[in-house]
C-alpha positions in Angstrom: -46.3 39.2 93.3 -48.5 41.7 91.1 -46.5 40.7 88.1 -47.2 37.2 89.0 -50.5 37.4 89.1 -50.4 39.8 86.2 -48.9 37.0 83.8 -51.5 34.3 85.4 -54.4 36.9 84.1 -52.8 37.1 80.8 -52.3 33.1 80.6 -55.9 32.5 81.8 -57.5 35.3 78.9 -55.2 33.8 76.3 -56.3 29.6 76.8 -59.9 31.1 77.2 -59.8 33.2 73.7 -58.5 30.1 72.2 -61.3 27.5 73.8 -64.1 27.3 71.3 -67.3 27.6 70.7 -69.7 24.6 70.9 -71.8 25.4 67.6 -74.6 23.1 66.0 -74.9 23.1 62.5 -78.9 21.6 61.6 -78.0 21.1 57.6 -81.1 18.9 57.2 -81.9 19.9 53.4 -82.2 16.8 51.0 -79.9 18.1 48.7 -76.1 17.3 48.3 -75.2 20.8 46.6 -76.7 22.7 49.4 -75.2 20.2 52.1 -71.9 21.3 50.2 -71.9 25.0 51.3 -73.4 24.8 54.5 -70.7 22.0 55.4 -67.6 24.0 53.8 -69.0 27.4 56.6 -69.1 24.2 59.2 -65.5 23.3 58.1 -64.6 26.9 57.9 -65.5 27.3 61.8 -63.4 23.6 62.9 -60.5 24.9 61.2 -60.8 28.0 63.2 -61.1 26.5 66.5 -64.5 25.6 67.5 -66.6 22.5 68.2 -69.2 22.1 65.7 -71.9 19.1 65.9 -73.6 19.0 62.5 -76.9 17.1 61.9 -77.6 15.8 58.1 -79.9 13.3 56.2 -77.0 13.0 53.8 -73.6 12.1 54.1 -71.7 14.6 53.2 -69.2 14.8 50.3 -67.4 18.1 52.6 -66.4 17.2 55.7 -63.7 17.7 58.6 -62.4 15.1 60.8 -62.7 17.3 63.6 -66.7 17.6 63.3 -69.3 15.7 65.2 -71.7 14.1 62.6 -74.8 13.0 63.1 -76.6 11.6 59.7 -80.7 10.7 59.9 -81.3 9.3 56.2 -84.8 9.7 55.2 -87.1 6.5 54.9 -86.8 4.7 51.9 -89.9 5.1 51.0 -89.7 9.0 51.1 -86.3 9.0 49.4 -88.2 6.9 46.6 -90.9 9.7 46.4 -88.0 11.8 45.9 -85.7 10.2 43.3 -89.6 9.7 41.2 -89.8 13.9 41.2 -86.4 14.2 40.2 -86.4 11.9 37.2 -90.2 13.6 36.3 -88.5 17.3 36.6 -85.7 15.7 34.0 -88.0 15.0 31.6 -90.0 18.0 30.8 -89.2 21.9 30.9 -89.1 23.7 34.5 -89.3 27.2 35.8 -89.0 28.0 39.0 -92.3 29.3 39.7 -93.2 25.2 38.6 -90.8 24.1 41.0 -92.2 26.2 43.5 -95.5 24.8 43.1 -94.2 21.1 43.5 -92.7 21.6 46.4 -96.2 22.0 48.4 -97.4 18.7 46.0 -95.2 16.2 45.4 -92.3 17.2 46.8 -93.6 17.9 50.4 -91.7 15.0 51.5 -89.1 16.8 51.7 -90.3 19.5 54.5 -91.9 16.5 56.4 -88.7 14.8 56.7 -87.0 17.4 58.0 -89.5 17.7 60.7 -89.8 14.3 61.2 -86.0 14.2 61.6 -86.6 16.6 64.8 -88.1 13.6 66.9 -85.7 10.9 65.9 -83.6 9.9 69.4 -80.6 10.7 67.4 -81.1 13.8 67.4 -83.2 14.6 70.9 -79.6 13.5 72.0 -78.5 17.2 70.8 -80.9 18.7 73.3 -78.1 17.2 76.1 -75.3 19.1 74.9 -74.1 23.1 75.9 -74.5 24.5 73.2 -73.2 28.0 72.1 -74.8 29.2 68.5 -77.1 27.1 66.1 -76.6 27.9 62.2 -79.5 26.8 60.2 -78.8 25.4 56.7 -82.4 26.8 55.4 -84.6 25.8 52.4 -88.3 25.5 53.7 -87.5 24.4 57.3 -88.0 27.3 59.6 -90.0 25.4 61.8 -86.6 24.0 63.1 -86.2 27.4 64.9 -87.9 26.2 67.9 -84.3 24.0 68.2 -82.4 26.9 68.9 -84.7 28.4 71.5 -85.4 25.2 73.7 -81.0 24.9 73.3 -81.2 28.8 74.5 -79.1 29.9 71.3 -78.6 32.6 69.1 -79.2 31.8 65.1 -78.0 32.5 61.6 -79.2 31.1 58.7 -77.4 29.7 56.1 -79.1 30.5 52.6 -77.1 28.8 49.0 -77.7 31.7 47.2 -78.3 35.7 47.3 -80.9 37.1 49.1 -84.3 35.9 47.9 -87.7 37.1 49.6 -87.5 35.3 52.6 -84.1 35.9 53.7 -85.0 39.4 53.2 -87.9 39.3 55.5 -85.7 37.5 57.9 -83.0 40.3 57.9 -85.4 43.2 57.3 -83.9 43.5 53.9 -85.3 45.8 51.4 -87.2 44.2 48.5 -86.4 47.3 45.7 -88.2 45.3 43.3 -88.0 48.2 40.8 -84.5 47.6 40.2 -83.3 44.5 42.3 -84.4 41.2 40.0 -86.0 38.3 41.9 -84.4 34.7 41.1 -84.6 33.7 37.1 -85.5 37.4 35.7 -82.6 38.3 33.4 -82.4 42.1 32.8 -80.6 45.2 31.5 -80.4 47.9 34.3 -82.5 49.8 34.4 -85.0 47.8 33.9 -87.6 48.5 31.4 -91.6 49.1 32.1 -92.2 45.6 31.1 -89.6 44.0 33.3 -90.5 45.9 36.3 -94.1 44.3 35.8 -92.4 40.7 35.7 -90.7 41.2 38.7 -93.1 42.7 40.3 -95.4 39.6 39.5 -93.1 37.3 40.4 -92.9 39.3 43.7 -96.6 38.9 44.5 -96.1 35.0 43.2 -93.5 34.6 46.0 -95.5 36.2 48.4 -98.4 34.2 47.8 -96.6 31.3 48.1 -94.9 32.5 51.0 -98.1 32.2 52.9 -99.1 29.0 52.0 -96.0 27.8 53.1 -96.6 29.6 56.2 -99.6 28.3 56.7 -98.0 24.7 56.8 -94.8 25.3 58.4 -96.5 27.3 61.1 -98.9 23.9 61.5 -95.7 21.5 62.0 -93.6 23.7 64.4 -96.9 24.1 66.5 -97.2 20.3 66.3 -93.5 19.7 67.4 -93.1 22.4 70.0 -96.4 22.0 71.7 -95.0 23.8 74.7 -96.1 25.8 77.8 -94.7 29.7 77.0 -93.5 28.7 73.8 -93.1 31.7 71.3 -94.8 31.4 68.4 -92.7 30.5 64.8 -93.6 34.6 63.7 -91.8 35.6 67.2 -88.9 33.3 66.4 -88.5 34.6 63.2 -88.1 38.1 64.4 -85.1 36.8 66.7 -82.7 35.3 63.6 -79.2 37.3 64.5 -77.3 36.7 60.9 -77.9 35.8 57.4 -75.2 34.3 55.5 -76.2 34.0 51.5 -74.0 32.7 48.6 -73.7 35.9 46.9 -71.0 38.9 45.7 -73.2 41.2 44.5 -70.2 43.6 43.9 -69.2 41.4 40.8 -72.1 39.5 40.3 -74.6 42.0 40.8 -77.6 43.6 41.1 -75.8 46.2 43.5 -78.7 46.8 46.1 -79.1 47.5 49.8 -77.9 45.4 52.0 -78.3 45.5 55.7 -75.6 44.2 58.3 -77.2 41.7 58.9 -76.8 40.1 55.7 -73.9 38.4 54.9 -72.1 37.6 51.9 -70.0 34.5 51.7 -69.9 33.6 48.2 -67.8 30.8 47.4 -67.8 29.5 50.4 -67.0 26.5 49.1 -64.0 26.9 47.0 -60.9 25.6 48.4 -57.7 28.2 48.5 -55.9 25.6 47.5 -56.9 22.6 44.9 -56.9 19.1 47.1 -54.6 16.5 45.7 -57.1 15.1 42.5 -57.7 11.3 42.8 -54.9 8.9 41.1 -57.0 8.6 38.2 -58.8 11.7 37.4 -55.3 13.8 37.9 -53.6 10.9 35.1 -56.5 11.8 32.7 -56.5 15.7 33.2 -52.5 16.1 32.9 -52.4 14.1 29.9 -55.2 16.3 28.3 -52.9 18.3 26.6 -55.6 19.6 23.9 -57.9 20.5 26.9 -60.4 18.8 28.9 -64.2 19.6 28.8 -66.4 18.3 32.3 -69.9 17.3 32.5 -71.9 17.2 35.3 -75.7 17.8 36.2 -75.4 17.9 39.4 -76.1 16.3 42.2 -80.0 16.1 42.5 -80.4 14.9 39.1 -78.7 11.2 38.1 -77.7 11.7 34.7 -79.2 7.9 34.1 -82.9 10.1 34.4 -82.0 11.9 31.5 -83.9 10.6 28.5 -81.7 7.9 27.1 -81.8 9.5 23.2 -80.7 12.8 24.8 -77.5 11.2 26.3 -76.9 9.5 23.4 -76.8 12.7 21.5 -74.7 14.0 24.3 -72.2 11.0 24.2 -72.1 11.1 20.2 -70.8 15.0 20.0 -68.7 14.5 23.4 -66.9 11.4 22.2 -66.3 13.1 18.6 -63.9 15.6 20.7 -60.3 16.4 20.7 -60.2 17.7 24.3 -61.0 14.3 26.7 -64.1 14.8 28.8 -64.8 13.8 32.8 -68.3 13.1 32.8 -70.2 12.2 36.1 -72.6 9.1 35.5 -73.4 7.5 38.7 -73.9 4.0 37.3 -70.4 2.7 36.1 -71.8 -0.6 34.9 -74.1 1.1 32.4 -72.4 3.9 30.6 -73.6 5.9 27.7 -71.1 3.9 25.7 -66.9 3.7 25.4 -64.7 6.4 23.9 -60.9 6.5 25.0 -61.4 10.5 25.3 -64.3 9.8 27.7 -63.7 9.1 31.7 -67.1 8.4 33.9 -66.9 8.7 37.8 -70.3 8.6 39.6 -68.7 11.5 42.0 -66.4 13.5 41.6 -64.6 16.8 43.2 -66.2 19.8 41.2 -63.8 22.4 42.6 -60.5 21.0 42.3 -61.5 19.6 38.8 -62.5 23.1 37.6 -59.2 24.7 39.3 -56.8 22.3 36.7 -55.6 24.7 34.3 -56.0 22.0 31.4 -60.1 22.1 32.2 -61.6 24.3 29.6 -65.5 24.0 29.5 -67.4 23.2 31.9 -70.8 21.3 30.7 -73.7 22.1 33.9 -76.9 22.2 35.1 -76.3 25.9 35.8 -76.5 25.2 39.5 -75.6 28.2 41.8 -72.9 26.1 43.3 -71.2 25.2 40.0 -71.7 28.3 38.2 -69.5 29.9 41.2 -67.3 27.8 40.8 -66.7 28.0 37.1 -66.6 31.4 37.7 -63.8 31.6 40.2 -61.4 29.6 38.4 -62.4 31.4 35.1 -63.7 28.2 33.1 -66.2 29.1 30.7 -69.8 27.0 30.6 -72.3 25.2 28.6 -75.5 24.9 30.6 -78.2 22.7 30.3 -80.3 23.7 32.9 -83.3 21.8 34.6 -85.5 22.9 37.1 -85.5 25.9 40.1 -83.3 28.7 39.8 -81.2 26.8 37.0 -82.9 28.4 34.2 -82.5 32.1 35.3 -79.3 31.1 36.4 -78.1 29.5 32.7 -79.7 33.0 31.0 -77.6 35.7 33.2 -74.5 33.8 32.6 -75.6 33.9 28.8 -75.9 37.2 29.0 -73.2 37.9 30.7 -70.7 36.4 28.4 -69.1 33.5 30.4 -71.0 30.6 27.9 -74.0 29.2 26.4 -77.3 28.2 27.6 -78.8 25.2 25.6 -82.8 23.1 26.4 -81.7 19.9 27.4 -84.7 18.8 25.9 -84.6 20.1 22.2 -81.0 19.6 22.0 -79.3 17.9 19.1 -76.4 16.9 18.5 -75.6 19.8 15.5 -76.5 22.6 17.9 -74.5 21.1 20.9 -71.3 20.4 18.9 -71.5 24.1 17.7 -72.1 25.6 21.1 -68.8 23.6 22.5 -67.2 24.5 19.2 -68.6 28.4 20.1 -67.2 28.1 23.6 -64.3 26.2 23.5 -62.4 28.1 20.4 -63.9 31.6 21.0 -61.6 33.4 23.3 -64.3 35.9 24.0 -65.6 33.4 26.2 -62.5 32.9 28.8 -61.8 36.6 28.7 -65.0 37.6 30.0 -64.9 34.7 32.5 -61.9 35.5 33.5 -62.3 39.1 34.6 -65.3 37.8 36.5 -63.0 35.7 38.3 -60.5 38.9 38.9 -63.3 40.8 40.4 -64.8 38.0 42.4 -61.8 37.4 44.5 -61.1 41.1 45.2 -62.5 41.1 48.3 -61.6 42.7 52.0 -62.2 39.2 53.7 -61.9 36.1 51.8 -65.8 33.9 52.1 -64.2 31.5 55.0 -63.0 34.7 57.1 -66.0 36.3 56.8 -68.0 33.2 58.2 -65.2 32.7 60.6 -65.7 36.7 61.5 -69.1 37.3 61.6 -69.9 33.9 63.7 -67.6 35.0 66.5 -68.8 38.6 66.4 -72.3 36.8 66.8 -70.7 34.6 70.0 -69.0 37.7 71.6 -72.1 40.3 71.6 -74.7 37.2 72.5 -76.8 37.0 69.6 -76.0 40.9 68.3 -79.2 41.9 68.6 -78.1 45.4 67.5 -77.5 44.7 64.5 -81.1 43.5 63.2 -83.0 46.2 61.3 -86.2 47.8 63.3 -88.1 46.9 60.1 -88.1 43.4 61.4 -90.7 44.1 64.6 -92.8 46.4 62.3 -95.7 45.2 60.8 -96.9 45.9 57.2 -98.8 49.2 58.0 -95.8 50.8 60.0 -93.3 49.9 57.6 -95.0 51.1 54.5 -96.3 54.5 56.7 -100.0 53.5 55.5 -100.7 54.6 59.4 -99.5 58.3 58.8 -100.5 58.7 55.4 -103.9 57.4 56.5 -104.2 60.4 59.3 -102.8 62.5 56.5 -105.6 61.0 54.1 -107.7 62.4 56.9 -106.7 65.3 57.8 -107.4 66.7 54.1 -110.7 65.0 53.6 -111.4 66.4 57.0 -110.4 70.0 55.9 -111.9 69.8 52.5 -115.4 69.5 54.1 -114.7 72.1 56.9 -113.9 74.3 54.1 -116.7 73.3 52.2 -119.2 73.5 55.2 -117.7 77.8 55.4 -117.8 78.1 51.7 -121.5 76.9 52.3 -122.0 79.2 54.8 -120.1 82.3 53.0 -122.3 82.1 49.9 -125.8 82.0 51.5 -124.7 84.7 53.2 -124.2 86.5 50.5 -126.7 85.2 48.3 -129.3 86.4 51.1 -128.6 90.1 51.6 -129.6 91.6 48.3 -133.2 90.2 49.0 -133.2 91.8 52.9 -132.1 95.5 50.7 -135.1 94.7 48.3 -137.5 94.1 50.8 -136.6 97.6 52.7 -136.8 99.9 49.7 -140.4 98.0 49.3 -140.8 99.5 52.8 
């Protein structure tokens, strides 16, 4: 009977270690690239067994059959707002401190949208399912915190790229601006006096900008969750269990701190195994037995919003090629013009395009997602970047050796035929890249095991609240010890005048008693 009941026990703790976790994935960022690697850690977590409900605006190019999608578009209205500040931003130079800045102008559609999204009946549906863990596909949208505490849920955010300032704060990561470089700050480590000063300037920047976005965010959660013993957004922000960023600092550097908190899952989005490539697209590529060179600006951008004598420069060098060229234009009815070595798809799968060992440059907009890409498969670049972190992203692949960085804007057609020329026929190019790629895939858990890993280790220990750093519940004073080195401050300023005050007393002592001996003789 006790063996019985013994293999009953064992049959009960096996079905319930296999019964998954109901998980919500909130991936409400207007941007295809980033719905990309916060759908591929969604797929990651079907394929391993659990139940995850995702809420988008967009439709997503990654997907699983197995996961619940819920897609709110934005108005059309606000996704006309959108598409204007994406074909201004193609048409004049970017940094990523401009960006920034748009973002609380013309681009705050974008963070309204995702709040608005919060009160569509589409998604209040959510709020009647059990759920288990919520991860957060973040970019401006913290506010959407207050999800996870009315569904009673632990939290991890899901950030595109490596730590940046805010994922730091989340995690109680330290900064180390004196060696780590923020986002678009290319250096050589050490870095020099002059580059310490840009960082730390761009630090302040960030932090400056931080607060206004703050000051905005904090506004629209208190607007949504206008409830009765409802923690505030700072509280909530103090109770995120896990960071996942799309980095691997051990190849791709800066090595820096990193608490357990964060993360890494860096190519998340790579497949292990190349999908089948469309009829078409896998015709064109095995033919292209000289090579094949693929364009693509990404997702955000529509290459139609490039300026029209700037594609036609592009199209004249492309078209003069040996090697044929896939180049994503999203309106087939008006191409760039018709060359037999040219095919145009208006989408197409990045990965298992770059993964065809007859793809050998890679034309971008320097993109994180792309540039990891590249990277794994060992396909060297071209980058044309255009706006955020694309720039900074273009120069520390320069400099690293895997391509050339060109201005979209000044190009011509002499100095892009000679970079491609440069790229595609110097084999200093795919050596470099390709012990990048070596190194990037050494790794003691692949990106998807790590995400699968981590997520459950969140489940089992409820949140993990061991695992945050104490630097997270510390305010600015405690952390940097301006407290104790106050006291200390104090303790010598009160000493120094305690010894002046006997010093005083000391000398008139002894400046009084030759005159008391004087006056006696006198006597």
């Amino acid at each position: 009977m006790f063996a019985v009941r013994s293999v009953i026990l064992l049959l009960l703790g096996v079905v319930a270690s296999t019964q998954g976790a109901n998980i919500l994935g909130l991936f409400s960022s207007h941007s295809q690239s980033h719905l990309i690697i916060h759908m591929s850690v969604a797929k990651a977590l079907v394929e391993a067994g659990h139940n995850v409900t995702v809420v988008s605006m967009l439709k997503p190019k990654v997907t699983h059959k197995d996961i619940h999608l819920i897609v709110i578009p934005m108005k059309e209205d606000q996704e006309l707002i959108m598409e204007n500040q994406m074909t201004e931003m193609a048409g004049q130079k970017n940094s990523l401190m401009s960006t920034m800045n748009r973002l609380l102008s013309g681009m705050e559609v974008m963070i309204n949208a995702q709040a608005e999204l919060l009160s569509d009946p589409r998604f209040q549906r959510v709020y009647e399912t059990k759920f288990d863990l919520m991860i957060l596909g973040y970019f401006i949208n913290d506010f959407q915190l207050g999800v996870a505490h009315k569904l009673k849920v632990p939290v991890i955010i899901d950030w595109m790229s490596a730590s940046a300032t805010v994922i730091d704060k989340y995690t109680g990561n330290p900064a180390e601006i004196a060696y780590v470089p923020l986002l678009g700050t290319v250096v050589t480590q050490p870095m020099s006096l002059l580059k310490r000063a840009e960082n730390l300037a761009k630090y302040l920047f960030f932090e400056y900008i931080l607060v206004i976005f703050d000051f905005k965010l904090t506004r629209i959660y208190n607007e949504i969750f206008a409830e009765k013993d409802q923690p505030t957004l700072k509280e909530l922000r103090k109770n995120i269990s896990m960071a996942f960023v799309g980095s691997h600092l051990i190849s791709e550097g800066p090595i820096r701190p990193m608490v357990p908190g964060l993360v890494e899952i860096g190519g998340i989005q790579v497949k292990d195994k190349p999908d089948p490539l469309p009829k078409d697209i896998g015709q064109f590529l095995n033919k292209s037995t000289q090579g094949a060179v693929f364009l693509s600006l990404g997702s955000n951008i529509k290459s139609s919003t490039v300026k029209p004598e700037i594609v036609q420069t592009i199209f004249k060098v492309l078209s003069g090629l040996k090697e044929n060229v896939i180049w994503k234009w999203e309106d087939l009815e008006n191409t760039p013009g018709n060359a037999s070595n040219i095919l145009y798809k208006n989408w197409l799968p990045q990965d298992d395009i770059l993964a065809h060992p007859n793809t050998k440059l890679f034309i971008t907009h320097a993109g994180k997602g792309g540039i990891t890409e590249a990277q794994y498969h060992g396909v060297p670049m071209v980058a044309l970047p255009i706006f955020g972190d694309q720039p900074g992203n273009a120069a520390v692949m320069e400099k690293s050796g895997y391509g050339l960085a060109l201005d979209l804007l000044t190009i011509t057609e002499d100095s892009l035929r000679e970079a491609l020329k440069e790229v595609l026929e110097n084999k200093k190019y795919s050596q470099a890249i390709g012990k990048f790629s070596a190194l990037y895939r050494d790794r003691p858990l692949t990106a998807k095991q790590s995400v699968v890993f981590w997520t459950e280790y969140i489940l089992r220990h409820h949140g993990a609240p061991h695992l945050q750093s104490p630097s997270i519940h510390m305010n600015f004073i405690e952390l940097n010890n301006l407290d104790i080195y106050a006291l200390i401050a104090t303790f010598i300023v009160l000493f120094l005048l305690l010894a002046r005050l006997v010093a005083k007393f000391i000398w008139s002592k002894f400046r009084g008693q030759p005159k008391i001996l004087e006056t006696k003789k006198k006597q």
